[in-house]
N, C-alpha and C positions, 0 to 999 in steps of 0.2 A: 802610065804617067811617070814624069822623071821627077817624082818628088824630092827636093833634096831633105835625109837627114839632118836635125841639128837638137843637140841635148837640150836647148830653152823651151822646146815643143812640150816638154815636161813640166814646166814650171804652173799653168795654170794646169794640168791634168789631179783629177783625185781619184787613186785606181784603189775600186772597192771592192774589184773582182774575188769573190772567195771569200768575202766578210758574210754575216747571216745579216740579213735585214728581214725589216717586219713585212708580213703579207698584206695584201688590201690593195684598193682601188684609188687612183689618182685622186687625190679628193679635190675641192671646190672653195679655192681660195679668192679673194677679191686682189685682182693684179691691177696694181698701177702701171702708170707709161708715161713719162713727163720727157719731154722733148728736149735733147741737149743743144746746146748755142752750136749753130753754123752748119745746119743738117745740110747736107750734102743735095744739090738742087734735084740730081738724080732720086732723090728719095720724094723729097714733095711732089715730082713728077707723077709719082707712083702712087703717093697716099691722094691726088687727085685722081686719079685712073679707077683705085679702087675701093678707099676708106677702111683697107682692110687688111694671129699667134697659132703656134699648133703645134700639131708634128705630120709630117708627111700622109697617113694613112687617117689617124685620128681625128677627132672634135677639133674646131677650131677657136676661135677665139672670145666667143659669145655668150658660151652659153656655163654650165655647172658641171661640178665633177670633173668628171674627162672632156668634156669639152670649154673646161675654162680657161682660158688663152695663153694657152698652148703646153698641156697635155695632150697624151695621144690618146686612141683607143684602140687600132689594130698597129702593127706593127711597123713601124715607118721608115724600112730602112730596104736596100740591098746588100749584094755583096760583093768582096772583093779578095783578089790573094795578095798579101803585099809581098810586091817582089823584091827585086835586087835594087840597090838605093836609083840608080836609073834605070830599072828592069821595067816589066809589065806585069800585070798578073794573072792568073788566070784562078776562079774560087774551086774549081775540082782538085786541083792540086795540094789545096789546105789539109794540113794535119794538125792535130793541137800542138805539134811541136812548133807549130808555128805562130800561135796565139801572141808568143808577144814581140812578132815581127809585125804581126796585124794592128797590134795595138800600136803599137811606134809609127806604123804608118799613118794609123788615125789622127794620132796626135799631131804629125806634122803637117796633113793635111787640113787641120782644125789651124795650125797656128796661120800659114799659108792664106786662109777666107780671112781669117783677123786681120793680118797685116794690110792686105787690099785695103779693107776697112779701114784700117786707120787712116790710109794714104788720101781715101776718100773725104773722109771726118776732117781730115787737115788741110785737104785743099783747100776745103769750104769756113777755114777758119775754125774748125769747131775740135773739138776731143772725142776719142773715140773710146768707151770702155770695154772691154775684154770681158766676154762669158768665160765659165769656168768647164770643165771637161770633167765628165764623170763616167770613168767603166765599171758597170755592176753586173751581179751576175745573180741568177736568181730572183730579187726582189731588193728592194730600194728605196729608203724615207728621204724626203724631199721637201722643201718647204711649200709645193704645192699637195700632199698628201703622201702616202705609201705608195709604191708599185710595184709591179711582179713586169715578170720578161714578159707576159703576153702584153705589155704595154705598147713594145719595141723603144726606138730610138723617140726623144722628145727634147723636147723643151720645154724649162720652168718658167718661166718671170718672177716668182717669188725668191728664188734664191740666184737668177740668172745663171742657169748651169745648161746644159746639153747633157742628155744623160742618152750613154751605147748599153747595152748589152750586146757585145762584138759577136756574142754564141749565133745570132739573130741572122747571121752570114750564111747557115748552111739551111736551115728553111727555108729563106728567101729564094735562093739560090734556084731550090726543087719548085717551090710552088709558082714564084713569081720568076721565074727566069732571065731574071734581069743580073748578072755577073760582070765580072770585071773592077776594075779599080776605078776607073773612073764615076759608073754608077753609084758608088759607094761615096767615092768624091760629093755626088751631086747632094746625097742625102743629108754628108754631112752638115755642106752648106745652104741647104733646105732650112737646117735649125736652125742655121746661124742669121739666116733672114731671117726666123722669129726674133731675135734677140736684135735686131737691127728695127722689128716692126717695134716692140717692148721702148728701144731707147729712144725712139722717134713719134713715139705716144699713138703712133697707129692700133695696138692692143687695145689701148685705153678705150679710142675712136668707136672701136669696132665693138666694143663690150659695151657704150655708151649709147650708140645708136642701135641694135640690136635690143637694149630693153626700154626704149622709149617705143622703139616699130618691131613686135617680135614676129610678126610675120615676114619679116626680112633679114632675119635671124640666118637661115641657109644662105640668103645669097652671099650675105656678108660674108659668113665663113668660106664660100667658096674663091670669093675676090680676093679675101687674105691666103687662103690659101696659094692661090695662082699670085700672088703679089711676091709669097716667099719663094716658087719655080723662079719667078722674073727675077730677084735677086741673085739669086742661086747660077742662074745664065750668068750673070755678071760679073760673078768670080770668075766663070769659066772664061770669060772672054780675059779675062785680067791673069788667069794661066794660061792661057795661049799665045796672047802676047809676051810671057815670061818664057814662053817655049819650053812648059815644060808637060802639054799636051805630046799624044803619041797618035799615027794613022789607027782611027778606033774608036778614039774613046769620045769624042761628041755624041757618033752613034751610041755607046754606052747609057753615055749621059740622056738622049734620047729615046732608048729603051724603056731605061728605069722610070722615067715622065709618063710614058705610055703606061708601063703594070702597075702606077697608083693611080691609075684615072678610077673614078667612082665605076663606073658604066665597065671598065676590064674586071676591078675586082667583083663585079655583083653577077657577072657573065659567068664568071672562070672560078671562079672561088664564092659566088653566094648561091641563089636561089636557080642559076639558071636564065634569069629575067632581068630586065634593065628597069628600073626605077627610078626616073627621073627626080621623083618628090623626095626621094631618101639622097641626094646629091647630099656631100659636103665639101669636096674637095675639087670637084668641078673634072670632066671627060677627061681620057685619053688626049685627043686633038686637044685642050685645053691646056691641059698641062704642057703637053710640050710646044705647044703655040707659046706660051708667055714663057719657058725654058727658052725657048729660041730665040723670042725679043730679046731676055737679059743678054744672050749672048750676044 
């Protein structure tokens, strides 16, 4: 990706990296979601499509704990190496001396889905708010509860933040083998579609119809979930039009859709066995079916 540097990419960032935070589990807050003036038609599109916060890997938007609209519960992210400000990257090449080239590029790739968004937010007559960027390391207090790194990458709605632990690059990397910068790209703006589902009260939607039907509790979450892929496509197509996609990185972005499909990691990384009734984030072919619509 030709991401361009620029120092305001810093402005919403809060780098916690190397601070001690407290230990514990995402805890179970009650998220609101009230819908701002002039949502973007592309969005009602969507909340018609599927009534449906989270984080890539984790619980989705329904339910408690880690799965209360949009905390994670396994690690929601891949990896990338940031290169040269119009380089590419490659994650075997990372050394920690590179940590806060990785972070610089997070950031600018965070400010980058925002601004889409606004552009979006404004067409449609309406305002767009700005989530906040948070790199922790270790563990994490949150106004949706505590976290540790096995959380991975998420999103709050109680305090509207995106929280990285950027360390979360070189596991992914081995287990999930989804690399590349644009991968990482997609992850990003995976949360950033929670925070689009949050402002556009779809969270809300989806935590309000899942405890009146809780037998349709999963499927919601999975709808939400593939609603934040379909997002997430969106951006990509809104950096490609910016040209500052590279021959690659769709695939990337592709990849990475595939190793969180529920059915990859319960093959490859769980029991061995496919378990349909434990779905929450919805198949391989799922995710990147609706990564591919946004696009």
């Amino acid at each position: 990706m030709k991401i361009r540097r620029r120092s305001e990419a810093w402005k919403d960032v809060d780098d916690r990296r190397g601070k001690a935070g407290p230990s514990g589990s995402l805890g179970g807050l009650p998220m609101g979601g009230m819908a701002k003036l002039g949502i973007p038609g592309i969005i009602i599109a969507l909340v018609v499509a599927f009534l449906g916060g989270g984080s890539l890997f984790g619980g989705g938007g329904s339910g408690t704990g880690t799965s209360s609209g949009g905390g994670g519960g396994l690690p929601d992210i891949f990896n990338q190496l940031p290169g040269a400000q119009t380089g590419t990257s490659n994650v075997q090449e990372r050394t920690s001396n590179s940590d806060d080239d990785f972070a610089d590029f997070s950031a600018n790739v965070m400010l980058d889905v925002q601004e889409s968004w606004e552009r979006q937010f404004s067409a449609a007559g309406g305002s767009y708010e700005r989530a906040g960027l948070v790199f922790f390391s270790g563990s994490v207090s949150t106004a949706c509860g505590n976290a540790t790194s096995a959380v991975g990458p998420f999103y709050c709605p109680g305090d509207q933040n995106v929280y990285l632990d950027l360390d979360f690059q070189k596991e992914l990397a081995t287990k999930f083998g989804a690399d590349g910068d644009f991968a990482w790209a997609y992850v990003i703006a995976h949360e950033v579609g929670h925070h689009i589902q949050y402002l556009t009260g779809v969270n809300q939607t989806v935590r309000d119809e899942s405890a009146k039907n809780p037998s349709e509790a999963n499927d919601l979450s999975v709808r939400q979930e593939l609603q934040a892929d379909c997002l997430a496509g969106i951006w990509g197509k809104s950096a490609y039009e910016a040209d500052i996609l590279e021959s690659g990185d769709l695939e990337e972005g592709l990849r990475a859709a595939e190793r969180v499909g529920d059915d990859w990691i319960q093959k490859n990384l769980g029991s061995g066995k496919v378990n349909p009734d434990g779905f929450t984030h919805g198949t391989s072919e799922q995710r990147q079916k609706w990564f591919n619509i946004g696009f």
